[in-house]
C-alpha positions in Angstrom: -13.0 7.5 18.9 -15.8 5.6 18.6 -17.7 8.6 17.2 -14.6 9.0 14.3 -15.4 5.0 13.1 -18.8 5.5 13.3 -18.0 8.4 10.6 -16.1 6.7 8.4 -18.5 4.3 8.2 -21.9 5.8 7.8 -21.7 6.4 4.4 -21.2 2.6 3.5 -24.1 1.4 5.5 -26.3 4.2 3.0 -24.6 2.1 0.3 -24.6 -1.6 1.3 -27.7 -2.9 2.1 -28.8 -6.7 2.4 -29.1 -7.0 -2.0 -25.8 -5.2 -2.2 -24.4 -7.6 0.1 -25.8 -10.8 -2.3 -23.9 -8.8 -4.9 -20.6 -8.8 -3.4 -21.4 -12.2 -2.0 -21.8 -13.6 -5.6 -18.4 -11.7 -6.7 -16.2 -13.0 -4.1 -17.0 -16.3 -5.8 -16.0 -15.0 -9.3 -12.0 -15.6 -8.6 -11.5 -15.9 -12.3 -9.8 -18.7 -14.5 -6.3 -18.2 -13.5 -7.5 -19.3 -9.7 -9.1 -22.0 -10.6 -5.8 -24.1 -11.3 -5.1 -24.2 -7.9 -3.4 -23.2 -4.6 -0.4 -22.4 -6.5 -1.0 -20.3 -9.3 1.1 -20.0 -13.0 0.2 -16.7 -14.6 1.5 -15.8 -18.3 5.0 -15.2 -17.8 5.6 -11.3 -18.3 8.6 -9.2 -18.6 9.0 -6.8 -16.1 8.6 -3.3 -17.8 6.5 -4.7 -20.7 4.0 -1.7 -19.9 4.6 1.7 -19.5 1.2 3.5 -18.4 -2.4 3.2 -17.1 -5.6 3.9 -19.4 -6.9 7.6 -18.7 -7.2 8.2 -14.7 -9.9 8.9 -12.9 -11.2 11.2 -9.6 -13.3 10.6 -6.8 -14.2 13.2 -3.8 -13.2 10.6 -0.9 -12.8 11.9 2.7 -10.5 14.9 2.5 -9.5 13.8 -1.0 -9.7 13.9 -4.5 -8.0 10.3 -5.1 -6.2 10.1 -8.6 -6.7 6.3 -9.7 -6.2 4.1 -12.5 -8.4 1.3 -12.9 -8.6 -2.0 -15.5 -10.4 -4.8 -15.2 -14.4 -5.7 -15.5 -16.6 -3.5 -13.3 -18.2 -6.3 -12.0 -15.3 -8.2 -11.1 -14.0 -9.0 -7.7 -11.9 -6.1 -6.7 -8.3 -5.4 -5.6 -6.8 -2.4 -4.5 -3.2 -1.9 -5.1 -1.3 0.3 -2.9 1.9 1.6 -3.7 4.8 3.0 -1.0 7.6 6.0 -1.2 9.1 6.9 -3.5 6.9 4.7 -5.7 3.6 5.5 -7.2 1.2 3.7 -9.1 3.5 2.5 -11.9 4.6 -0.1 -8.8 2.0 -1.6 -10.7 1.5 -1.3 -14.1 2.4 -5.0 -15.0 0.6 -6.7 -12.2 -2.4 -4.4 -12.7 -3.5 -5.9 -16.8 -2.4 -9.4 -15.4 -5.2 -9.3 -12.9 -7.4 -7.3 -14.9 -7.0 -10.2 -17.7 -7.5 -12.9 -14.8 -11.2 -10.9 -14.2 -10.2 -9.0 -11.8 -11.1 -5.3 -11.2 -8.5 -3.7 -9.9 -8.1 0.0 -8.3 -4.3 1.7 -8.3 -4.8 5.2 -6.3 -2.4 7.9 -5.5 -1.4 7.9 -1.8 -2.0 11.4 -0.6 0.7 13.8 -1.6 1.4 11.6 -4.9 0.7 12.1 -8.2 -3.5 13.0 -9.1 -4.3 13.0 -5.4 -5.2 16.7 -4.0 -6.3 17.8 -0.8 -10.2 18.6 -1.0 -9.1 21.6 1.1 -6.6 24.3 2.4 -7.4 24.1 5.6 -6.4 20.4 6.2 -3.4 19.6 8.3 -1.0 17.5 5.8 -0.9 14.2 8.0 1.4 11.4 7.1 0.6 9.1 9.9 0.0 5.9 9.2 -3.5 5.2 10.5 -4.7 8.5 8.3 -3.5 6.8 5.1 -6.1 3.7 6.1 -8.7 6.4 6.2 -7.7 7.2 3.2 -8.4 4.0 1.7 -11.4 3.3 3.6 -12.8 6.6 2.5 -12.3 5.6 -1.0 -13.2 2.3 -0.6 -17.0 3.9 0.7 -16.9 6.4 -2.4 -16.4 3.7 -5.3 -19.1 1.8 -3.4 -16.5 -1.0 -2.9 -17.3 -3.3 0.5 -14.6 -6.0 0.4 -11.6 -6.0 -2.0 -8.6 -7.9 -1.5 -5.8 -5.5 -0.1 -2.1 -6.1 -1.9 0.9 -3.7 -1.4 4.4 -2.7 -0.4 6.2 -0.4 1.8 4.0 2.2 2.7 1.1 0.5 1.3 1.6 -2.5 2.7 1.1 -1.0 6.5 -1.7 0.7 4.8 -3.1 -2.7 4.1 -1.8 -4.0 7.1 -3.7 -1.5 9.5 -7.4 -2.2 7.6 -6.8 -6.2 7.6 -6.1 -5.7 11.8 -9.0 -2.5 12.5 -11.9 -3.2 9.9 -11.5 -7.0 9.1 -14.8 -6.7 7.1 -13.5 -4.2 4.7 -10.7 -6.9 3.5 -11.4 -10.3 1.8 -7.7 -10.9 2.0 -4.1 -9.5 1.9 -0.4 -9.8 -0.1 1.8 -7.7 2.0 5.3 -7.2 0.9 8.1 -7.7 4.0 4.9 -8.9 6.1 4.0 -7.7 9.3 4.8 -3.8 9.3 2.1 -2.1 11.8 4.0 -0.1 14.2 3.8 2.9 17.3 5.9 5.1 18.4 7.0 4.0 21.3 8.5 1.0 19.7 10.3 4.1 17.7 11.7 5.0 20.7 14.0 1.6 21.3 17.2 2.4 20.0 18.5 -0.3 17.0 22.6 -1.6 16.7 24.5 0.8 14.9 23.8 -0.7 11.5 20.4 -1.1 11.4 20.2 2.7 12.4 22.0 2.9 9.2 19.7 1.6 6.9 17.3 4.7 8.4 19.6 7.4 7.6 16.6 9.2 5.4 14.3 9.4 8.5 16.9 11.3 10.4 17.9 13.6 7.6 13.8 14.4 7.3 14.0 15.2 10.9 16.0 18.5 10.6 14.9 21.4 8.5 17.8 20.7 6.3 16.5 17.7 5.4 13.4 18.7 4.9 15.0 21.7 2.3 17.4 18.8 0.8 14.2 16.7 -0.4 12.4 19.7 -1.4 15.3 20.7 -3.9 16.0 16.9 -4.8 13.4 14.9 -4.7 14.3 13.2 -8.0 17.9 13.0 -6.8 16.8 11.6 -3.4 14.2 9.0 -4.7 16.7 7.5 -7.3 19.1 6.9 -5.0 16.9 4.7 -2.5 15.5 3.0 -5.8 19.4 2.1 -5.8 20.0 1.6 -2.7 16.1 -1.0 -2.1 17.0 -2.6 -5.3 20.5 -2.9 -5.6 20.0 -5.5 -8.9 17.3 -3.6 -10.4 18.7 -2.2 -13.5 15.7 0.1 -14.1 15.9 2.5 -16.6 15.5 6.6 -16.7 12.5 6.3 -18.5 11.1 3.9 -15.7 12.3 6.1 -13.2 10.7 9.3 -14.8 7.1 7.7 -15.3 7.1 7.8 -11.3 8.9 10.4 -10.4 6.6 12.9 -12.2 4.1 12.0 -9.3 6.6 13.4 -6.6 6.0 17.2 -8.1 2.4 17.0 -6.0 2.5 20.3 -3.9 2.0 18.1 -0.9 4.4 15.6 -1.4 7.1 16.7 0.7 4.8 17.8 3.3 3.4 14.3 3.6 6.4 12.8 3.5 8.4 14.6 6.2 5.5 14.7 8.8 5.7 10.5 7.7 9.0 10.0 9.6 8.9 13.0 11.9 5.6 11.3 13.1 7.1 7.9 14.1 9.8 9.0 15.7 7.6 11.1 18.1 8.8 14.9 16.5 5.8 15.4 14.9 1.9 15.5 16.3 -0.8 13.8 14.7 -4.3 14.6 14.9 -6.3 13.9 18.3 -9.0 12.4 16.5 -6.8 9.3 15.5 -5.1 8.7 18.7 -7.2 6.1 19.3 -6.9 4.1 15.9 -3.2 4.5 16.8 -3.2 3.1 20.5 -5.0 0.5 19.3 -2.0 0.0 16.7 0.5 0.2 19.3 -0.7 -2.7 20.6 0.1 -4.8 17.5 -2.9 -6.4 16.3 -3.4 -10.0 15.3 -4.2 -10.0 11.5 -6.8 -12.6 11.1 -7.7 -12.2 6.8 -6.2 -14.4 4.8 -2.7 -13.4 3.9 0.3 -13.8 1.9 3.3 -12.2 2.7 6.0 -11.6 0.0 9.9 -11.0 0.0 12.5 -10.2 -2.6 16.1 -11.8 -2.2 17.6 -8.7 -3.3 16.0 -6.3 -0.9 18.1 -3.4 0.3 15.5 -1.6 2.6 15.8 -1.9 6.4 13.2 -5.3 6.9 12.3 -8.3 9.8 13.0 -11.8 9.0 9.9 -13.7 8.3 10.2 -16.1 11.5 9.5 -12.4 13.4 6.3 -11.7 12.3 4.4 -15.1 11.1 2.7 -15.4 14.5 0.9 -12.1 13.7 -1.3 -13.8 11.1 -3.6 -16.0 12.5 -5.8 -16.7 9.7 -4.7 -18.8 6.6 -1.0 -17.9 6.2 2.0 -18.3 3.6 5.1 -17.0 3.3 7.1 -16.6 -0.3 10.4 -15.8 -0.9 10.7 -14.7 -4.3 14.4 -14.7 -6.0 16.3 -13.5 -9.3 17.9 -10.5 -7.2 14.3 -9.1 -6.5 14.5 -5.9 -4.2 12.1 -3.4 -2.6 9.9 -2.6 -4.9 8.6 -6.5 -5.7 5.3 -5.6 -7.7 7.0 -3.9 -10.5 10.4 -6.1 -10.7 8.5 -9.4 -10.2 5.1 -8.5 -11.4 4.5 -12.2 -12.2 5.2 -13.4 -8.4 3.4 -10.6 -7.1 0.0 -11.6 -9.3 -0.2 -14.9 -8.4 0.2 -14.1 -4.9 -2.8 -12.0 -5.4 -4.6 -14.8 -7.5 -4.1 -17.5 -4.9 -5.0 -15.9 -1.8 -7.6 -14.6 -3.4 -9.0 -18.3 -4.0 -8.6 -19.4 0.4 
């Protein structure tokens, strides 16, 4: 496995010499104005759904990829990457993303694999939804917009993306704002059978393991994602138009192949690739997180979560913990892009 990191990383050590490191140096200082009020940050207050959509996208050949992202902000700002989770996309984000951008920040919103602007570079490659391969991912594009050390901020899916850099390549994340904290995984601990009501809340994991399932999500994806909108979110009264803007992304010819090998994959009815089985044993054996981090709940959140109390010992660097109320579910960044900002903005200041 060695021989896989030392290939994800070659390119960046063409790129980042010791000037480009003075360079990155100097913008890790340049936190922006909102930081500079404090540990706890006020930004602008901001109705959620006050925007609707990204400038023009871009695409860069990263890894197996051809990454779809959206990006605002100064180019020579420091830079956060915002990563979204199922059935989301990047509109998770598009309130938080001109708050930053405003703050000074340049910030990068991708497509996850199988979403939206993001294509597979070719036929041939398996459509892998393990986790670990979604860090590649990021990696990967992290190495092809010449970007060493961002700060790392997400939910759901994205936020184990996050998680799984900030505990294997340390010194590709400045710091982290991960939404229900702590959510690196294996599965073996997939195999540990949960009460009856917590098995519950996973219904759509084993509907995705049968073939029926796999059919059902094909034919209603749009169906299917509303309803766990509803369901993570039970007091966000989003509207169609909301819901559209990111369910246009789900139409990726991948998506439900990435998706279905996602949950097939942790509960052990799916293979992987050999060539991360190492990046994954090393996952299994749940990994201190030692960046900077602040983790982020919603009162309101429907989807299957730990308590905070579970998981704070698995950040051993500067730590906090928010609770962030109003009736805030799942998907916090786009119903409380305000709290979700200034989480950003102050643990980007530690």
């Amino acid at each position: 496995m060695d021989k896989i990191v030392e290939e994800i990383n070659q390119d960046r050590r063409r790129f980042f010499g010791s000037a480009a490191m003075a360079i990155i140096a100097t913008q890790i200082g340049m936190i922006g104005p909102a930081a500079a009020q404090g540990a706890r940050t006020t930004m602008p207050a901001i109705k959620p759904g006050t925007n609707t959509s990204f400038g023009p996208l871009k695409q860069v050949n990263a890894g197996a990829l051809n990454v779809g992202y959206a990006e605002a902000g100064p180019t020579n700002g420091p830079v956060v990457v915002l990563l979204h989770g199922w059935p989301y996309d990047i509109h998770s984000f598009v309130d938080v993303a001109p708050m930053l951008a405003q703050a000074g920040y340049r910030v990068i919103v991708p497509y996850l694999r199988g979403y939206g602007a993001t294509h597979f570079l070719s036929s041939e490659t398996a459509r892998n939804g393990q986790p670990s391969v979604l860090a590649v991912d990021t990696i990967a594009l992290l190495d092809a917009l010449k970007v060493e050390r961002p700060l790392l901020a997400g939910f759901d899916w994205g936020a184990r993306t996050a998680n799984i850099i900030a505990a294997l390549w340390p010194e590709r994340c400045k710091a982290m704002v991960s939404v229900s904290g702590y959510l690196i995984g294996s599965q073996e601990a997939s195999k540990m059978p949960l009460p009856p009501k917590a098995e519950l809340e996973w219904w759509y994991q084993f509907y995705f393991a049968t073939e029926r399932g796999r059919a059902g999500y094909d034919t209603y994806r749009r169906e299917f994602s509303k309803l766990i909108w509803q369901l993570a979110s039970p007091k966000w009264a989003f509207d169609d138009a909301t819901f559209d803007r990111t369910a246009a992304s789900f139409d990726n010819p991948d998506h439900v192949a990435i998706v279905v090998h996602n949950y097939r994959w942790r509960l052990g009815l799916a293979q992987g690739e050999p060539k991360y089985d190492d990046l994954e044993a090393r996952l299994a054996a749940f990994p201190v997180i030692t960046v900077p981090t602040i983790t982020l709940e919603g009162d309101a959140n429907g989807a299957p979560h730990a308590e905070p109390s579970s998981y704070a010992k698995k950040f051993a660097g500067k730590y906090e913990h928010r609770l962030i109320k109003g009736g805030i579910g799942h998907n916090l960044p786009q119903e409380a892009p305000q709290a979700f900002a200034e989480a950003v903005v102050d643990i980007a200041a530690s």
